[in-house]
DSSP file (Angstrom, degrees, kcal/mol; ACC not computed):
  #  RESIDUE AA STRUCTURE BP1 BP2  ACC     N-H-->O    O-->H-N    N-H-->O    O-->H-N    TCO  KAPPA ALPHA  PHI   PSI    X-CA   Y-CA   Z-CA
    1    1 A X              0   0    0      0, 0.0    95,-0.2     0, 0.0     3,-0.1   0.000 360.0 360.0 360.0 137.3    0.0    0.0    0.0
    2    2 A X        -     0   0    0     93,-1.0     2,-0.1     1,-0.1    95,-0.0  -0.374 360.0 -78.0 -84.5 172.9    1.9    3.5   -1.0
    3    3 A X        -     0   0    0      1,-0.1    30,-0.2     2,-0.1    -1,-0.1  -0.345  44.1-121.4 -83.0 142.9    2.6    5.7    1.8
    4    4 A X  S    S+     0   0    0      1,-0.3    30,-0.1    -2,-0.1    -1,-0.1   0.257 113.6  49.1 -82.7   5.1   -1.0    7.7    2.8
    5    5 A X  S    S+     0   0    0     28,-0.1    -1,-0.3    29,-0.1     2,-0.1   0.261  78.3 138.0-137.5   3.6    0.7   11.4    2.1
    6    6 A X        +     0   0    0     27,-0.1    27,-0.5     1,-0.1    28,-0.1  -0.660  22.9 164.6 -34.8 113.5    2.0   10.0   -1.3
    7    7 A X        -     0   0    0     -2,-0.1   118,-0.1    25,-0.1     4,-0.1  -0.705  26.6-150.2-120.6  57.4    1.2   13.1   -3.6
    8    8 A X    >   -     0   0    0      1,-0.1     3,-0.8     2,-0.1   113,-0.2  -0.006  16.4-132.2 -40.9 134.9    3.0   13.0   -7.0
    9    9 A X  T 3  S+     0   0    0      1,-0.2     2,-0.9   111,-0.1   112,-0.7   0.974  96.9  64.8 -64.9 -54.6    3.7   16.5   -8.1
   10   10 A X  T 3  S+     0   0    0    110,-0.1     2,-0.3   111,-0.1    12,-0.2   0.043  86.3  82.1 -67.7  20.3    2.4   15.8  -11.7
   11   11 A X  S <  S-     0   0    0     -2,-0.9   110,-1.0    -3,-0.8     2,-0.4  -0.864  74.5-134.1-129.4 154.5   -1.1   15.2  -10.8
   12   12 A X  E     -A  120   0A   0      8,-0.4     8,-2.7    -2,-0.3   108,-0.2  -0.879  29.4-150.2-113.1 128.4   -3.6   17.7  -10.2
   13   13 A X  E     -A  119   0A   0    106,-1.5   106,-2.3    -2,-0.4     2,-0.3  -0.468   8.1-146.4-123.5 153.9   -5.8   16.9   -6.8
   14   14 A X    >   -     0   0    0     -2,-0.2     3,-0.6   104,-0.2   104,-0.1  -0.904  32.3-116.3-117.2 160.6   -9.7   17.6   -5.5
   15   15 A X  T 3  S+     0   0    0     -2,-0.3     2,-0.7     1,-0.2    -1,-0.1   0.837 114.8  61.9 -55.8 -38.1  -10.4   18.2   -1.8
   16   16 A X  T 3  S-     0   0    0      2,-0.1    57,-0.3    57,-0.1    -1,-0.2  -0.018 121.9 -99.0 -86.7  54.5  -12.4   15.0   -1.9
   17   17 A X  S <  S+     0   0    0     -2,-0.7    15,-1.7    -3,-0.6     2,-0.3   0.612  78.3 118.5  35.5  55.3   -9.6   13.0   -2.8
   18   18 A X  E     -B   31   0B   0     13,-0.3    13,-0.2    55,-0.1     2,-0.2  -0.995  41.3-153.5-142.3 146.0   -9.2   12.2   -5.9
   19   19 A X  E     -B   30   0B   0     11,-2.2    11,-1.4    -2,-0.3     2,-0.3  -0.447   7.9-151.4-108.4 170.6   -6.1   13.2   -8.4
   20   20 A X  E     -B   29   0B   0     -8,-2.7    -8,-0.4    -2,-0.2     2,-0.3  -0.641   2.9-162.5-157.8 112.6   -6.1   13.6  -12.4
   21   21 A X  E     -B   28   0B   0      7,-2.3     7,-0.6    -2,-0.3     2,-0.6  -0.547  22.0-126.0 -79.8 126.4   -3.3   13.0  -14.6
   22   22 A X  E     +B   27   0B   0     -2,-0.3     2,-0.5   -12,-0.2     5,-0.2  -0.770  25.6 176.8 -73.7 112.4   -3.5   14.6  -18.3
   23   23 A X  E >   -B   26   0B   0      3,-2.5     3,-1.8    -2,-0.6     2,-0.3  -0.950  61.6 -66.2-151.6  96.6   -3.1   12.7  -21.2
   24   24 A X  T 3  S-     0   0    0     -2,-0.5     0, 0.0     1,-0.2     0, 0.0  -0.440 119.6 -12.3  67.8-118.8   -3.5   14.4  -24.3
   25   25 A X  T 3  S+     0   0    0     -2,-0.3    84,-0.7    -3,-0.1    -1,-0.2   0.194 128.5  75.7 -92.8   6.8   -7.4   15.4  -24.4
   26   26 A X  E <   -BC  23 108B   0     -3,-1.8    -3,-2.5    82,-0.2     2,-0.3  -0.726  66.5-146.7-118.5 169.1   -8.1   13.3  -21.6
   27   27 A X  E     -BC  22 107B   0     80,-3.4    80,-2.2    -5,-0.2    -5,-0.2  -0.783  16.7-142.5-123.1 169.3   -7.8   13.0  -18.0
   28   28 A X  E     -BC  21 106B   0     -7,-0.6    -7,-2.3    -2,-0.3     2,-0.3  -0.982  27.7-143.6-134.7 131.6   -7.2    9.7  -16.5
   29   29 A X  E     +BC  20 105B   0     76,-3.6    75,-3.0    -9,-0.2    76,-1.1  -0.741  30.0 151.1-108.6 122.6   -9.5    9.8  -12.7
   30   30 A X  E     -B   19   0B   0    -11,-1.4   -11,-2.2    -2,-0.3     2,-0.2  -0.973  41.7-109.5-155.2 162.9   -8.3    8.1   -9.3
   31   31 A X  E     -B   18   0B   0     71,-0.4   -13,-0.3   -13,-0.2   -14,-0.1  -0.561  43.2-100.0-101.8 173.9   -8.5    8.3   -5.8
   32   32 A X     >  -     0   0    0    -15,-1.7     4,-2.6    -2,-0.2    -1,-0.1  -0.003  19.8-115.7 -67.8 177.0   -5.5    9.3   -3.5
   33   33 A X  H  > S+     0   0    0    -27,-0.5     4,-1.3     2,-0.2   -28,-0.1   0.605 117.9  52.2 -72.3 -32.1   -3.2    7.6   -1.5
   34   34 A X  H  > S+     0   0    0      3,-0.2     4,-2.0     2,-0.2     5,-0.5   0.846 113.9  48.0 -79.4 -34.7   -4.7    9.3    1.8
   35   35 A X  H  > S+     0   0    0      1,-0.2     4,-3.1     2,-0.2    -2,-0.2   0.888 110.9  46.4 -83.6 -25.2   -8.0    8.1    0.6
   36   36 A X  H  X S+     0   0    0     -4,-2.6     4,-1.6     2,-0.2    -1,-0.2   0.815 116.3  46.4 -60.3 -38.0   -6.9    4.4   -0.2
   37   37 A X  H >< S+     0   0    0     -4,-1.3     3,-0.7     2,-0.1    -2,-0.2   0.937 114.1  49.7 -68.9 -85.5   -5.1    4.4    3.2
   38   38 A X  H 3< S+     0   0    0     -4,-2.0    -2,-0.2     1,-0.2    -3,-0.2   0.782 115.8  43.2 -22.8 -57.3   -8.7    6.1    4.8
   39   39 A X  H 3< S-     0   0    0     -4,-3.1     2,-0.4    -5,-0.5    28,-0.3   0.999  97.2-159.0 -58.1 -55.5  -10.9    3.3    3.1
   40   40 A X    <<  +     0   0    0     -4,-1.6     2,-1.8    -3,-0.7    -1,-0.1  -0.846  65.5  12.0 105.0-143.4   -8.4    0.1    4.0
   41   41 A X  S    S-     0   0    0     -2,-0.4    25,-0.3     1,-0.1    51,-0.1  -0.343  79.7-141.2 -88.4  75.7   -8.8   -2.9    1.9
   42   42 A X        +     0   0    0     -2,-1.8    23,-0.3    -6,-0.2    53,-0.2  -0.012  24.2 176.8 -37.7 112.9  -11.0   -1.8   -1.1
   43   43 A X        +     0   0    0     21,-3.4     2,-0.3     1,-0.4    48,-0.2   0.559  64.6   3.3-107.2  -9.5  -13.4   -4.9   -1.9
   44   44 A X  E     -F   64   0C   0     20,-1.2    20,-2.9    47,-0.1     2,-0.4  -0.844  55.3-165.1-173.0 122.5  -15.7   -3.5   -4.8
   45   45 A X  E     -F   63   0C   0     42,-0.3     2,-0.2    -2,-0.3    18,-0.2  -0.947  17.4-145.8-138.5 116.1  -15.7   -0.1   -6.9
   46   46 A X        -     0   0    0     16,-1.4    16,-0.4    -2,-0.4     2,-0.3  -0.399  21.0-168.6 -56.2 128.4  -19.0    0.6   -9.0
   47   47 A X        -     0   0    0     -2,-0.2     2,-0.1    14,-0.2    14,-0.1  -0.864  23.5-110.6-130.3 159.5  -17.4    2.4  -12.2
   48   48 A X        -     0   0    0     -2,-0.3     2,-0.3     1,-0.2     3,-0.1  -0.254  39.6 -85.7 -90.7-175.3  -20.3    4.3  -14.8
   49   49 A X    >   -     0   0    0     -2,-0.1     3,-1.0     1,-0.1    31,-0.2  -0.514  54.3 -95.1 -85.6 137.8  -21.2    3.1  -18.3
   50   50 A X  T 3  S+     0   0    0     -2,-0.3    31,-0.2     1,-0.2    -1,-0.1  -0.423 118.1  35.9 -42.6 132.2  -18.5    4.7  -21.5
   51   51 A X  T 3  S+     0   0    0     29,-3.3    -1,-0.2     1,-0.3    30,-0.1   0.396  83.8 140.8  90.2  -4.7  -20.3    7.7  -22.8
   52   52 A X    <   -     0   0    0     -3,-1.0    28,-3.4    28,-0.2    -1,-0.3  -0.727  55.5-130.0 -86.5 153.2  -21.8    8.8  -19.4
   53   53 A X  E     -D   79   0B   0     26,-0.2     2,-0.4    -3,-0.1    26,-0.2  -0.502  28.9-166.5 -96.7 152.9  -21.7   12.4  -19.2
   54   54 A X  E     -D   78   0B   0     24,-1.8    24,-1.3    -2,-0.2     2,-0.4  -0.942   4.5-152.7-142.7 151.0  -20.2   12.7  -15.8
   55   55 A X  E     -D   77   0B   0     -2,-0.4    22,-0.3     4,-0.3    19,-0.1  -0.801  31.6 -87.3-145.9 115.6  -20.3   16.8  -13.7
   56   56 A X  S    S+     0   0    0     20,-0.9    19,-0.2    -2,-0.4    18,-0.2   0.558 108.1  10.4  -3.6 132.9  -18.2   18.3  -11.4
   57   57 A X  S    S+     0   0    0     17,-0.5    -1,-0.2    16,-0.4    17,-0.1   0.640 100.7 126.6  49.1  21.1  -18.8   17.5   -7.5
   58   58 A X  S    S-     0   0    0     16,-0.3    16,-0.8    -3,-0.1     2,-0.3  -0.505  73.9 -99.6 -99.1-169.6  -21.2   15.0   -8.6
   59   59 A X  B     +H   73   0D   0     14,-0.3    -4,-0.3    -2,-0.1    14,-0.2  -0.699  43.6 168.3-102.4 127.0  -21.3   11.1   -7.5
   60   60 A X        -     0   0    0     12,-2.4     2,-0.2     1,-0.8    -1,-0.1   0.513  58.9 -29.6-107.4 -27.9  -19.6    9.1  -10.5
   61   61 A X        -     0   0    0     11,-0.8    -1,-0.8   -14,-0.1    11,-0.3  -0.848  64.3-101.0-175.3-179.8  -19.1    5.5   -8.8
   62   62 A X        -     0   0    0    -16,-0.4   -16,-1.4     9,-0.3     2,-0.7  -0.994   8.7-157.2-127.5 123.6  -18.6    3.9   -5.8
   63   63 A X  E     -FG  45  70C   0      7,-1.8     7,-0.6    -2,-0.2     2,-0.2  -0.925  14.5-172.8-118.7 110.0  -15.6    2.3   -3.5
   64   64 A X  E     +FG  44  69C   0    -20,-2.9   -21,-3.4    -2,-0.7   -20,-1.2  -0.539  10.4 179.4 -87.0 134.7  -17.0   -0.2   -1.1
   65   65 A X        -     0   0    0      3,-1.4   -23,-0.2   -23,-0.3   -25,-0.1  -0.897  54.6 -93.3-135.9 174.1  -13.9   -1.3    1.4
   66   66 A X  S    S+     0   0    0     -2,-0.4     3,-0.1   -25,-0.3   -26,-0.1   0.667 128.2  41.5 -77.8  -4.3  -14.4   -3.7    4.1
   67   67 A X  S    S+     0   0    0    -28,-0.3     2,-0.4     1,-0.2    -1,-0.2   0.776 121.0   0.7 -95.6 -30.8  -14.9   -0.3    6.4
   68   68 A X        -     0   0    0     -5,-0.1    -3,-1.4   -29,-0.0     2,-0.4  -0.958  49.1-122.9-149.6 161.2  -16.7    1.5    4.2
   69   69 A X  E     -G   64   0C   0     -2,-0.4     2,-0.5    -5,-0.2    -5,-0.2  -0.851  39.3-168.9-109.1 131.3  -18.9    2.9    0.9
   70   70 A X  E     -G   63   0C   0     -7,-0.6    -7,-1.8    -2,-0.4     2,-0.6  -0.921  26.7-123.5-139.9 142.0  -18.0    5.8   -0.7
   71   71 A X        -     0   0    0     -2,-0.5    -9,-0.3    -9,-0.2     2,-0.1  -0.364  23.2-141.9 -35.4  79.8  -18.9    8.1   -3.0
   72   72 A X        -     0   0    0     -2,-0.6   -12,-2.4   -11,-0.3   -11,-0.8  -0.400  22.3-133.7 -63.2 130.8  -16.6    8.8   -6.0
   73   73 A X  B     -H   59   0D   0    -57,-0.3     2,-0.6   -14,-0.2   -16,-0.4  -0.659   8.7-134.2 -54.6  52.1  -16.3   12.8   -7.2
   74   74 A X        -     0   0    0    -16,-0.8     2,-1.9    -2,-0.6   -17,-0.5   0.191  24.6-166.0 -22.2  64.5  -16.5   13.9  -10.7
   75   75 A X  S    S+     0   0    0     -2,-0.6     2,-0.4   -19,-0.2    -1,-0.2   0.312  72.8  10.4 -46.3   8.2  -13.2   16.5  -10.6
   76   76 A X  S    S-     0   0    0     -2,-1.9   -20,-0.9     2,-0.0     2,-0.2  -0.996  89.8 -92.3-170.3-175.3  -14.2   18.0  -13.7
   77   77 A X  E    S+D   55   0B   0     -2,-0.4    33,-1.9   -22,-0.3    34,-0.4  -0.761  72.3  94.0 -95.3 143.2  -17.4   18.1  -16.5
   78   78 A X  E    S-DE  54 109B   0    -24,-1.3   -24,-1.8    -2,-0.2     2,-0.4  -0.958  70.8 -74.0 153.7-170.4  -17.0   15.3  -19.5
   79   79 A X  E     -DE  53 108B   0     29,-4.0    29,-2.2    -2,-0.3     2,-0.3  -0.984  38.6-115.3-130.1 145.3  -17.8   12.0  -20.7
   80   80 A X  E     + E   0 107B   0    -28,-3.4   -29,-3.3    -2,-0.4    27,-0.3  -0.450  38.3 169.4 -54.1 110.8  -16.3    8.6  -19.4
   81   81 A X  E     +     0   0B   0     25,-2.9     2,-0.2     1,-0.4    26,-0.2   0.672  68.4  24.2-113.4 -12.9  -14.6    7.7  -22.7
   82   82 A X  E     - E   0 106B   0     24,-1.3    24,-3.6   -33,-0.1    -1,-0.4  -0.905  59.8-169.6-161.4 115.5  -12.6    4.6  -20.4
   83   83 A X  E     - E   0 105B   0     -2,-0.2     2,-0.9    22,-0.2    22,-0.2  -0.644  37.1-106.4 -86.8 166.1  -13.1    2.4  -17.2
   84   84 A X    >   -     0   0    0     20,-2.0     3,-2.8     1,-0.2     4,-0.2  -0.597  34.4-178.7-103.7  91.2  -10.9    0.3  -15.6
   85   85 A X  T >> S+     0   0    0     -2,-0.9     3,-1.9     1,-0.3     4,-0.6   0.567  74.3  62.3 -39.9 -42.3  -12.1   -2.7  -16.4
   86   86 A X  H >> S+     0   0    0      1,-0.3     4,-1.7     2,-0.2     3,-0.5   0.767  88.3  78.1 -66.0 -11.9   -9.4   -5.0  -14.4
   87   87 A X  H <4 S+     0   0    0     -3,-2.8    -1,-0.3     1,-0.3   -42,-0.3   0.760  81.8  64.7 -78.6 -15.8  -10.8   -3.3  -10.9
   88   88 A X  H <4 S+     0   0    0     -3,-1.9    -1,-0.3     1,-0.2     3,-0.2   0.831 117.4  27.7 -84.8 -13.8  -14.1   -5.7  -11.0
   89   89 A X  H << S+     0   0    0     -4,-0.6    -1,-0.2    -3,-0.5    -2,-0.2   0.741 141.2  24.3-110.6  -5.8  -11.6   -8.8  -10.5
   90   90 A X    ><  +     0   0    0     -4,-1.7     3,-1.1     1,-0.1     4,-0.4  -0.505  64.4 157.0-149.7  73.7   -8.9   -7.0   -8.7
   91   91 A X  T >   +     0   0    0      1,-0.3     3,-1.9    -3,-0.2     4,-0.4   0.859  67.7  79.1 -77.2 -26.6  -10.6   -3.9   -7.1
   92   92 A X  T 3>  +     0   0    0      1,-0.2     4,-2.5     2,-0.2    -1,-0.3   0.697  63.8  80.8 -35.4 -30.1   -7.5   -4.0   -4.7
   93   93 A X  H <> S+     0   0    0     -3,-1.1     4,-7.1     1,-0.2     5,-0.4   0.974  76.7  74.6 -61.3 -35.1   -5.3   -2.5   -6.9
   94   94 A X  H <4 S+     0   0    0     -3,-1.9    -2,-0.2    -4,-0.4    -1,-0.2   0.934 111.6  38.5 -39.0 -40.1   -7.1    0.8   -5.5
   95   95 A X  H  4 S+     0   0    0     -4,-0.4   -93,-1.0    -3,-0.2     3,-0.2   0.995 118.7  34.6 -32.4 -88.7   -5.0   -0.2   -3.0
   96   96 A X  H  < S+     0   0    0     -4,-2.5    -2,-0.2     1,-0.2    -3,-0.2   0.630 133.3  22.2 -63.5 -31.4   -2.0   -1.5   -3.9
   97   97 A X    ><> +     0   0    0     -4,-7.1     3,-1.9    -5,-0.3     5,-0.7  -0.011  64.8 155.8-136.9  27.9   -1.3    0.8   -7.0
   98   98 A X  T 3 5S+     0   0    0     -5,-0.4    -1,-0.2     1,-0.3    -2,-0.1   0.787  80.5  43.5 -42.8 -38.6   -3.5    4.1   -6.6
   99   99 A X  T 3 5S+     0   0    0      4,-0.1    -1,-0.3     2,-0.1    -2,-0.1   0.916 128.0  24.4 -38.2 -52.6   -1.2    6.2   -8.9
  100  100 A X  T X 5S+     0   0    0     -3,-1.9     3,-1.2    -7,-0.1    -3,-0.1   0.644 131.7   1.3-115.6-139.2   -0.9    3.5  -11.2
  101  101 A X  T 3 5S+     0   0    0      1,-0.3    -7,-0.2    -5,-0.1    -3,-0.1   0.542 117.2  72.2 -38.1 -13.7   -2.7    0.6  -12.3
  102  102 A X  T 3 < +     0   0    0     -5,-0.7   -71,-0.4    -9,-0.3    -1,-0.3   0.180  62.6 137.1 -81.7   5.4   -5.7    1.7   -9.6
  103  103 A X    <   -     0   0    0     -3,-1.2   -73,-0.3   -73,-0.1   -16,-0.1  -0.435  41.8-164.1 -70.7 130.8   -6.5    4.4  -11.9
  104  104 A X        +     0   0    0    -75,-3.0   -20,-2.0     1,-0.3     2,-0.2   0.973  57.6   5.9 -94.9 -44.1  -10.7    4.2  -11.9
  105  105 A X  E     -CE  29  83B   0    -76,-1.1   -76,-3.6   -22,-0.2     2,-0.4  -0.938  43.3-147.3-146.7 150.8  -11.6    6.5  -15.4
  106  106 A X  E     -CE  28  82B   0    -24,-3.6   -25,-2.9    -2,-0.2   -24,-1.3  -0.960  27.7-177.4-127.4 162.0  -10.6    8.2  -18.2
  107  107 A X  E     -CE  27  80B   0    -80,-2.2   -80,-3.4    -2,-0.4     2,-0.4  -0.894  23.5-136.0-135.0 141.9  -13.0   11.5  -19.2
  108  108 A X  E     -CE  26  79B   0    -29,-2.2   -29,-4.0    -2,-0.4   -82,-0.2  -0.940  36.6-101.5 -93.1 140.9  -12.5   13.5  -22.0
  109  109 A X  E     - E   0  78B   0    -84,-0.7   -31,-0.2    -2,-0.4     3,-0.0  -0.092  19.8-165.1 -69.9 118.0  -12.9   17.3  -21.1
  110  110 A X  S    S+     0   0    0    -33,-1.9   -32,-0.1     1,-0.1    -1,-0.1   0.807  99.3   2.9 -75.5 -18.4  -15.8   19.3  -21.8
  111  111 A X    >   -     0   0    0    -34,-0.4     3,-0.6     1,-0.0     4,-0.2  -0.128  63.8-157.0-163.3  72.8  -13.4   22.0  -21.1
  112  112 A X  G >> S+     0   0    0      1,-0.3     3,-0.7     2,-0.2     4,-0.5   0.609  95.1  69.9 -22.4  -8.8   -9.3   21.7  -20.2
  113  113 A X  G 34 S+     0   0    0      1,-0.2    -1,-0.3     2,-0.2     4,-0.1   0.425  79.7  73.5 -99.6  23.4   -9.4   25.0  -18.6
  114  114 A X  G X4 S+     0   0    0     -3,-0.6     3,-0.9     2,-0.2    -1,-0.2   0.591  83.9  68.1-116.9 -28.5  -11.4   23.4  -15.9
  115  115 A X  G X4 S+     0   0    0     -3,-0.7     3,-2.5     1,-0.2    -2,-0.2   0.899  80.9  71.0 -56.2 -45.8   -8.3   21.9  -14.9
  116  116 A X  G 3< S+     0   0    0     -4,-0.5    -1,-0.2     1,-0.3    -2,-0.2   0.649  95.8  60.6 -18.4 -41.1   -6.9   25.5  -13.8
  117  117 A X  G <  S+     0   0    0     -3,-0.9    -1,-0.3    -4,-0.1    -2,-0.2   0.337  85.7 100.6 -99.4 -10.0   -9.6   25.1  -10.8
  118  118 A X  S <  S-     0   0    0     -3,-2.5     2,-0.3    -4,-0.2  -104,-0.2  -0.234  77.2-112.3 -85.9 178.0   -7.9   21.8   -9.4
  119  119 A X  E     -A   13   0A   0   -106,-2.3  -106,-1.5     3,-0.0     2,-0.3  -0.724  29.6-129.8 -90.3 147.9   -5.4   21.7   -6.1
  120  120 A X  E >>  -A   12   0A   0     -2,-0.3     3,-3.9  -108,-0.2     4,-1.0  -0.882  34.1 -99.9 -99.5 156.8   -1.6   20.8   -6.7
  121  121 A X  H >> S+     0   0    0   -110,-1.0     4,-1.8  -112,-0.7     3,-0.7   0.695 124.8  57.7 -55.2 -26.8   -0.1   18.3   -4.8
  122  122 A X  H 3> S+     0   0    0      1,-0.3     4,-1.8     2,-0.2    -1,-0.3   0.969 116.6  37.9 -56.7 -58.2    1.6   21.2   -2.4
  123  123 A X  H <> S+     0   0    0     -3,-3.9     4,-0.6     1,-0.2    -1,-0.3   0.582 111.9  55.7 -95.7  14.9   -2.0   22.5   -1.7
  124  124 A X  H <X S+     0   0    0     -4,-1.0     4,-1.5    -3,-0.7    -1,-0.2   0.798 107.8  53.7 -66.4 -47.3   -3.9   18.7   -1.6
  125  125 A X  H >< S+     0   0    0     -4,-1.8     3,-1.4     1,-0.3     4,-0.2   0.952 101.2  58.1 -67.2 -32.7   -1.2   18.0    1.3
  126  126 A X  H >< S+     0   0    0     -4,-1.8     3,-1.4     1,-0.2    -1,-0.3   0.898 105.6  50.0 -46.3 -34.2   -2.5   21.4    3.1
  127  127 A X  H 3< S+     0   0    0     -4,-0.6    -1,-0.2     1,-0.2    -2,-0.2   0.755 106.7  57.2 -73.4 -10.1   -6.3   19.7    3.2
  128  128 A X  T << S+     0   0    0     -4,-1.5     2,-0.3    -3,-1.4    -1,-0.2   0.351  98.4  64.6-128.2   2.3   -4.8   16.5    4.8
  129  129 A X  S <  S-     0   0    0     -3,-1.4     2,-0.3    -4,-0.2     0, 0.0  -0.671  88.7-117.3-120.1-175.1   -3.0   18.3    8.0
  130  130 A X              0   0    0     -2,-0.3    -2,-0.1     1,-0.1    -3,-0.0  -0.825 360.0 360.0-117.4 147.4   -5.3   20.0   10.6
  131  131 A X              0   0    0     -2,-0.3    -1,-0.1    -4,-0.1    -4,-0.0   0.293 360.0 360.0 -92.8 360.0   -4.8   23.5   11.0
């Protein structure tokens, strides 16, 4: 399991924990390292249909862990153009790999500048200490 304040600089972050990498005219959509550590051992993550229109601060999916259900966050406006298919037999990789292979969706952008509006890892790691 990666370390729970893991923050890669080259990903762009939401307050409700989830980062988004940019890859060409897509984003590719996952949750953090604080949020994999927070859940524990991720048993099931409900992913939408390709082609759903997905909108900012709304409910996209779900990741059920043996502690809890949670909501996944749309971080930007778009359509689901890619799930990741391998999480319904190995929904643990949310775990294991959250950067990486734990990656949940990939959107193409109703609007790249919408990115502009996201945290960087510097100010993600501010939400995560108590003031």
């Amino acid at each position: 399991m990666a370390d729970a304040l893991e923050t890669p600089d080259d990903l762009k972050y939401t307050k409700e924990h989830e980062w988004i990498r940019s890859i060409d005219d897509t984003v590719e959509v996952g949750i953090t390292a604080f949020a994999a550590d927070q859940l524990g051992d991720v048993v099931f993550v409900e992913l939408p249909e390709v082609g759903a229109a997905i909108i900012s601060g709304e409910p996209f999916g779900v990741v059920e862990s043996v502690k809890s259900v949670s909501d996944l966050f749309a971080p930007v406006n778009g359509t689901v153009t890619e799930i990741n298919e391998t999480l319904q037999d190995a929904p643990e990789l949310v775990n294991d790999a959250c950067y990486g292979d734990g990656w949940i969706i990939r959107v193409k952008l109703n609007d790249a500048k919408e990115l502009d509006g996201l945290l960087s890892a510097d100010d993600y790691k501010k939400t995560l200490t108590p003031t």
